[in-house]
N, CA, C and O atoms as a GROMACS GRO file, in nm:
protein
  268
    1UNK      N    1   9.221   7.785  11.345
    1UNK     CA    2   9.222   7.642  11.363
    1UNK      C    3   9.086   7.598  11.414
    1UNK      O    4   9.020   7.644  11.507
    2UNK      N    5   9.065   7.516  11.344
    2UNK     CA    6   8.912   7.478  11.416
    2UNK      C    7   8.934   7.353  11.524
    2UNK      O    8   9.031   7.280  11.544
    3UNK      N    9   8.781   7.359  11.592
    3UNK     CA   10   8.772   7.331  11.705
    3UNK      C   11   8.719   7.197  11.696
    3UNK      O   12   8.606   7.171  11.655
    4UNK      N   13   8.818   7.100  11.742
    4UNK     CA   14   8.778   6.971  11.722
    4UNK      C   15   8.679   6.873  11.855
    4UNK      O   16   8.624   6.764  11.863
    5UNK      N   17   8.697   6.969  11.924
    5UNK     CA   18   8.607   6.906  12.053
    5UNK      C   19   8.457   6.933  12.042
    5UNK      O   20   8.409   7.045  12.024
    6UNK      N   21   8.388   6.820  12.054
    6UNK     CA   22   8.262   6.835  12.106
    6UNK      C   23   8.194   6.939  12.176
    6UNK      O   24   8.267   6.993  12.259
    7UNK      N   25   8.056   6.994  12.169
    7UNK     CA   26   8.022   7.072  12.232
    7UNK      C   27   7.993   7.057  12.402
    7UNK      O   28   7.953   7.139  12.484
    8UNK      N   29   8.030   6.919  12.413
    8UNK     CA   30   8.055   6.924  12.576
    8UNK      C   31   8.172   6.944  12.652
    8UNK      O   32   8.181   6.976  12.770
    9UNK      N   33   8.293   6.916  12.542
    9UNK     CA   34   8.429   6.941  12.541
    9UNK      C   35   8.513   6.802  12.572
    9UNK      O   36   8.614   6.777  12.638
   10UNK      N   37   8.433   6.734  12.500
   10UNK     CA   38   8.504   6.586  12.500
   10UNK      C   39   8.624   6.589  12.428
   10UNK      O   40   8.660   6.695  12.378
   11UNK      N   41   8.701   6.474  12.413
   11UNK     CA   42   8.808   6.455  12.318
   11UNK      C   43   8.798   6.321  12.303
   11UNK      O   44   8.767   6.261  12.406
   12UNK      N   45   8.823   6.224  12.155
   12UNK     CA   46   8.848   6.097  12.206
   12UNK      C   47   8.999   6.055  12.133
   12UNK      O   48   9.002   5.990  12.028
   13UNK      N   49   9.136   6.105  12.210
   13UNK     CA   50   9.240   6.052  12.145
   13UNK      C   51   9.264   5.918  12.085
   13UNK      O   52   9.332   5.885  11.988
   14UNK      N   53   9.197   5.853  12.161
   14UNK     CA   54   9.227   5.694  12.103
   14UNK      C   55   9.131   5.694  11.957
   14UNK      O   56   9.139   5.584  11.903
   15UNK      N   57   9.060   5.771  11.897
   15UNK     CA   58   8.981   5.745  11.783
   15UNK      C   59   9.098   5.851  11.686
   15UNK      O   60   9.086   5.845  11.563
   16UNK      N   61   9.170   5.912  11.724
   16UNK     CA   62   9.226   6.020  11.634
   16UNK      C   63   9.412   5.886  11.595
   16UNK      O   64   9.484   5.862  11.499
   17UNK      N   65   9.402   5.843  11.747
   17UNK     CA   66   9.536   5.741  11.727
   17UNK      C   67   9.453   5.625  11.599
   17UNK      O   68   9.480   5.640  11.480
   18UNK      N   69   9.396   5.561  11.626
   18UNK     CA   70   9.282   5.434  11.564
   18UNK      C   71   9.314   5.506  11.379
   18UNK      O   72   9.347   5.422  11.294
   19UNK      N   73   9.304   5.616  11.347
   19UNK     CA   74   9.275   5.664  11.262
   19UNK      C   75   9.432   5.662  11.183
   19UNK      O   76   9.454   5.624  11.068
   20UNK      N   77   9.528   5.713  11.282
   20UNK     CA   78   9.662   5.720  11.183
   20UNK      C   79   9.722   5.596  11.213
   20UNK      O   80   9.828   5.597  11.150
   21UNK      N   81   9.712   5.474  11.284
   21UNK     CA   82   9.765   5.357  11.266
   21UNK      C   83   9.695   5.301  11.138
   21UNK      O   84   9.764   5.234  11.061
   22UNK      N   85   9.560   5.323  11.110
   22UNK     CA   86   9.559   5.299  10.959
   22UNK      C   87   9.598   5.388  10.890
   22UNK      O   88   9.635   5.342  10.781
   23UNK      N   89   9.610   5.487  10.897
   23UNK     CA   90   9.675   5.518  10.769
   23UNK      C   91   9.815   5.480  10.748
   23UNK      O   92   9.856   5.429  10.644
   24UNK      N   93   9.897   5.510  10.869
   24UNK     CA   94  10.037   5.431  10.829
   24UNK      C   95  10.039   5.279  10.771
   24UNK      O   96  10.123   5.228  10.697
   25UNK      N   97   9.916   5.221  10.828
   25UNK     CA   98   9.924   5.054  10.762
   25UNK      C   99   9.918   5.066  10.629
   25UNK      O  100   9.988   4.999  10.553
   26UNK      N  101   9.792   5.200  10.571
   26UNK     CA  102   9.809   5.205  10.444
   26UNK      C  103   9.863   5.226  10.366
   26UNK      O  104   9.864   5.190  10.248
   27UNK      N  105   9.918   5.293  10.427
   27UNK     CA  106  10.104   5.381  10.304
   27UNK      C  107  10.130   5.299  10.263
   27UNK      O  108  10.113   5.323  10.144
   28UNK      N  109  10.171   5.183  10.273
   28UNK     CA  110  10.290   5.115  10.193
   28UNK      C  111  10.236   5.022  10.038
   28UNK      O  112  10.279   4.982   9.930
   29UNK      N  113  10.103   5.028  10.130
   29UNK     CA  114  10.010   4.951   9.934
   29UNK      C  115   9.959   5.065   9.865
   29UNK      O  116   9.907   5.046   9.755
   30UNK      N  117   9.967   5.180   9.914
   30UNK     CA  118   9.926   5.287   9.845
   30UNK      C  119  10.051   5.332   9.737
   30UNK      O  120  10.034   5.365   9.620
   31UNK      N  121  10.217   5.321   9.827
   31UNK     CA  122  10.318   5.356   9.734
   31UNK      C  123  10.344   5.252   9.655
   31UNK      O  124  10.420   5.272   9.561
   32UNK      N  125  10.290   5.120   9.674
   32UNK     CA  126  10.309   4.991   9.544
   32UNK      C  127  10.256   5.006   9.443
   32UNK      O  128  10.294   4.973   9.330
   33UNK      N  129  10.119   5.080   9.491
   33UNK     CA  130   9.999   5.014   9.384
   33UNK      C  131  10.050   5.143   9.289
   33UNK      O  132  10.037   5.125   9.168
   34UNK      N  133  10.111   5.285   9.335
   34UNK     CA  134  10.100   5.386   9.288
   34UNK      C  135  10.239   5.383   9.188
   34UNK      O  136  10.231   5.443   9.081
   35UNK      N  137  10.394   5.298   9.230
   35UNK     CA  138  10.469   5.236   9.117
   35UNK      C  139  10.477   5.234   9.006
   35UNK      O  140  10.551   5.297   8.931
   36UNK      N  141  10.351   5.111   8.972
   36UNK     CA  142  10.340   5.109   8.828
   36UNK      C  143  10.248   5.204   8.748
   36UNK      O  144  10.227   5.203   8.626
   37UNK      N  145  10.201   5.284   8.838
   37UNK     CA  146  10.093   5.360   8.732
   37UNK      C  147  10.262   5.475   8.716
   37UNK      O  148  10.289   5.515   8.603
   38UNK      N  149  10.320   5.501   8.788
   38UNK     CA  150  10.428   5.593   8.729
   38UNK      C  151  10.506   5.527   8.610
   38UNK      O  152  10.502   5.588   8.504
   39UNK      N  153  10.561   5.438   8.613
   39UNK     CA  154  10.606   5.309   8.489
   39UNK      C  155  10.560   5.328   8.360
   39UNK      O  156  10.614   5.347   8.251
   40UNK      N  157  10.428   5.319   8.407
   40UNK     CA  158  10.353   5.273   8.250
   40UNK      C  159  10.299   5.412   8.191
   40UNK      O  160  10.234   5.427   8.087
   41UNK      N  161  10.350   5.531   8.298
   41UNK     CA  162  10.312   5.630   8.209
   41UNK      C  163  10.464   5.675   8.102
   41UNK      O  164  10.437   5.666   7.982
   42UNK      N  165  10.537   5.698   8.118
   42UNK     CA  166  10.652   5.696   8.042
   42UNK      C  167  10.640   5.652   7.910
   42UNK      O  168  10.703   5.734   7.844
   43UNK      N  169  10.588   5.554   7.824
   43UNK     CA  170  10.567   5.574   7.713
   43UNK      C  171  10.443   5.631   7.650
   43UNK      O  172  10.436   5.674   7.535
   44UNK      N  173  10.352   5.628   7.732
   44UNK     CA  174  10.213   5.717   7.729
   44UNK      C  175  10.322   5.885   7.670
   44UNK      O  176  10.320   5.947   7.564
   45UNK      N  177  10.389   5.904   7.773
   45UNK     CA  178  10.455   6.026   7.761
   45UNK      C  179  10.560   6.042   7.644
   45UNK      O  180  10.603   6.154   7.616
   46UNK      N  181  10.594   5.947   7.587
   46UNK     CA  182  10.704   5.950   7.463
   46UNK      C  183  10.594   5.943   7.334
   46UNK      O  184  10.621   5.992   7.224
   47UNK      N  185  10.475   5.878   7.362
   47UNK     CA  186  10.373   5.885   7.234
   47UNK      C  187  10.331   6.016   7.222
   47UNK      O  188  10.376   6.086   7.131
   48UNK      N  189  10.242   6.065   7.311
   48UNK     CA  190  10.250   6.157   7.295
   48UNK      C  191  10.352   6.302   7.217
   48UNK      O  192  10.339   6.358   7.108
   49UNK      N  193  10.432   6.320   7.310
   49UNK     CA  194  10.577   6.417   7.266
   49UNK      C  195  10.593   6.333   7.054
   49UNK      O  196  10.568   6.385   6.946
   50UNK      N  197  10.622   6.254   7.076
   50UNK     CA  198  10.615   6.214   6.902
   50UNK      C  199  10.494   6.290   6.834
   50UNK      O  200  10.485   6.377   6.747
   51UNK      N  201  10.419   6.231   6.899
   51UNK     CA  202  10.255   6.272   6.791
   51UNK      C  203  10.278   6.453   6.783
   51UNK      O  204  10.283   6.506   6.672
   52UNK      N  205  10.291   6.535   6.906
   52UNK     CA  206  10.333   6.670   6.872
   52UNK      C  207  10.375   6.702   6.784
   52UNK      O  208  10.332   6.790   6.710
   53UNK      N  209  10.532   6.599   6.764
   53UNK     CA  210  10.688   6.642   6.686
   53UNK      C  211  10.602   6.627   6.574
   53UNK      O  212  10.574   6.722   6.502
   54UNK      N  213  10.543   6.472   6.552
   54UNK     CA  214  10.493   6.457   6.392
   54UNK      C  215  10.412   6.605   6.329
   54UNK      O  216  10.445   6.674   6.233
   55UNK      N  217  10.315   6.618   6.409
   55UNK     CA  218  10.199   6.738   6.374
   55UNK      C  219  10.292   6.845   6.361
   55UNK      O  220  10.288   6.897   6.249
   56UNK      N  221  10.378   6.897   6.443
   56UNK     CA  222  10.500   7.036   6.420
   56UNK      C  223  10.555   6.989   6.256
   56UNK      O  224  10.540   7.060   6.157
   57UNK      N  225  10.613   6.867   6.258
   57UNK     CA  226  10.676   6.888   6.122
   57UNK      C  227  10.564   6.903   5.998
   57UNK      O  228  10.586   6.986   5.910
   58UNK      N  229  10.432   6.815   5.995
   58UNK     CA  230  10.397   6.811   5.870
   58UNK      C  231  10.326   6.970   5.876
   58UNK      O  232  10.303   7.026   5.769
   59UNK      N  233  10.290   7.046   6.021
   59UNK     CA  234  10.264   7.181   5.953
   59UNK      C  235  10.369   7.278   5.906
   59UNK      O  236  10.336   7.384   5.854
   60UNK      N  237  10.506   7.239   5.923
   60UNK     CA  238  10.630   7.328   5.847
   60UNK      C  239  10.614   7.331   5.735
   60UNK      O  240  10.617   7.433   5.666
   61UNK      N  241  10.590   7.176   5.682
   61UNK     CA  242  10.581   7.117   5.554
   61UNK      C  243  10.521   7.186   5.442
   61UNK      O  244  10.551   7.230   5.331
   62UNK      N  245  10.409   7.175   5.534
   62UNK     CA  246  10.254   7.265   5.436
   62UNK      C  247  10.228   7.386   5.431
   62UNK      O  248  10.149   7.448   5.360
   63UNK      N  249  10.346   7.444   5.564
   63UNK     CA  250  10.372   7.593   5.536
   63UNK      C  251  10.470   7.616   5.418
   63UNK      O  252  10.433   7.676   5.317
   64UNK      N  253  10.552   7.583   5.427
   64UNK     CA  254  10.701   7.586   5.363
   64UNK      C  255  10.639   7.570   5.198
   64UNK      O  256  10.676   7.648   5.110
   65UNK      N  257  10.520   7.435   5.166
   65UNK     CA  258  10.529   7.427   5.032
   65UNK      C  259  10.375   7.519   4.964
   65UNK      O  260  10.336   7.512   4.848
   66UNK      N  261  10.313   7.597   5.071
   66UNK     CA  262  10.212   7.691   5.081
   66UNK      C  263  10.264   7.829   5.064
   66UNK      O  264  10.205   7.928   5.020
   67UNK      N  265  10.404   7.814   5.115
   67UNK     CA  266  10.484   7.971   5.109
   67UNK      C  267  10.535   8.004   5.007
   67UNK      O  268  10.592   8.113   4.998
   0.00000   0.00000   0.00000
């Protein structure tokens, strides 16, 4: 674990508190803003998976009429 005190052996709790009252302020626009990017990936993710399926079938195709 490293050593978070100063080499005089200071501490300053109130800068370590200062630090996670923002971050808790921040959580909550961080899980909004982060929402819709989950949303709008879902058809990103169904285009995809298609474009695969398409490319799987037409190489059966060209195997099948190559075979």
């Amino acid at each position: 674990m490293a050593n978070t005190q100063g080499p005089q052996g200071t501490n300053d709790p109130a800068g370590s508190t200062q630090m996670f009252r923002a971050f808790v302020d921040d959580a909550p626009q961080g899980r909004q803003a982060a929402a819709p990017a989950a949303s709008s990936s879902g058809p990103r993710v169904g285009l995809i998976v298609g474009v695969l399926a398409a490319v799987i079938v037409v190489a059966a195709v060209a195997w099948l009429a190559l075979g």
